[in-house]
Legacy VTK file of the C-alpha trace (Angstrom):
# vtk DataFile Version 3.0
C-alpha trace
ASCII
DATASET POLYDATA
POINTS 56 float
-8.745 9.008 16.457
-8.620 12.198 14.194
-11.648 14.274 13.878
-11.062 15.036 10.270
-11.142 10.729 10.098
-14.789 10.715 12.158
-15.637 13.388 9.132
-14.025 11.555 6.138
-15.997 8.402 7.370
-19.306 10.200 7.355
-18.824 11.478 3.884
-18.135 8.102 2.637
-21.298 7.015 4.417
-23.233 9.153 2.580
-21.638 8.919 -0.726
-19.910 5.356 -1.174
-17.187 5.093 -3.527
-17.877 3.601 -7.046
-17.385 0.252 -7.580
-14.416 1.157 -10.238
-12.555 2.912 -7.304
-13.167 0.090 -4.545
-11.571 -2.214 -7.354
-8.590 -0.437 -7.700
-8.040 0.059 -4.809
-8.290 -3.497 -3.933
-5.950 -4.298 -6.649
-3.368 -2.104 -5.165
-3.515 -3.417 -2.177
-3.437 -7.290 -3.722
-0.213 -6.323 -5.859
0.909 -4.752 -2.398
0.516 -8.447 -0.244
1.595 -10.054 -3.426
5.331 -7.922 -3.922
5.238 -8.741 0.127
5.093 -12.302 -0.084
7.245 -12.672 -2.799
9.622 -11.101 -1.165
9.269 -12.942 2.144
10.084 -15.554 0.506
12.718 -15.515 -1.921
14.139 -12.270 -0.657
15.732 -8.810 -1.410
17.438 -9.401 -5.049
20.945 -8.590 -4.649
20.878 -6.470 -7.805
18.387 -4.341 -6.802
20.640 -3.646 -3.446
21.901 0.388 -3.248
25.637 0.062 -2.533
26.368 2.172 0.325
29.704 4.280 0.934
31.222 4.127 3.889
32.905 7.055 5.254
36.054 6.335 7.320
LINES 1 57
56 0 1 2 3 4 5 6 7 8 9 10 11 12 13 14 15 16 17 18 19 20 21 22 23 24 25 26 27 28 29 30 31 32 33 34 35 36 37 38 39 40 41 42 43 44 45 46 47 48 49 50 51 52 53 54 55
């Protein structure tokens, strides 16, 4: 592990995040698992597909 993380951790120790930021970010990461799963299951749209070109 990182130094800088061992650092970062102690600062949030001693200075917690406010409950506004711990919601969004637990939002994002909902939305995250939920454009996941949705995709695990009813897959990749093909519209949304880039169309590659091939070079011969």
């Amino acid at each position: 592990m990182n130094p800088i993380w061992l650092i970062r951790m102690a600062r949030w120790a001693r200075n917690p995040p406010s409950w506004a930021r711990v919601k969004l970010v637990v939002g994002v990461v909902l939305c995250c698992l939920a454009l996941f799963a949705v995709e695990g299951i009813w897959g990749w749209p093909e519209w949304l597909t880039v169309n590659t070109i091939r070079h011969r």
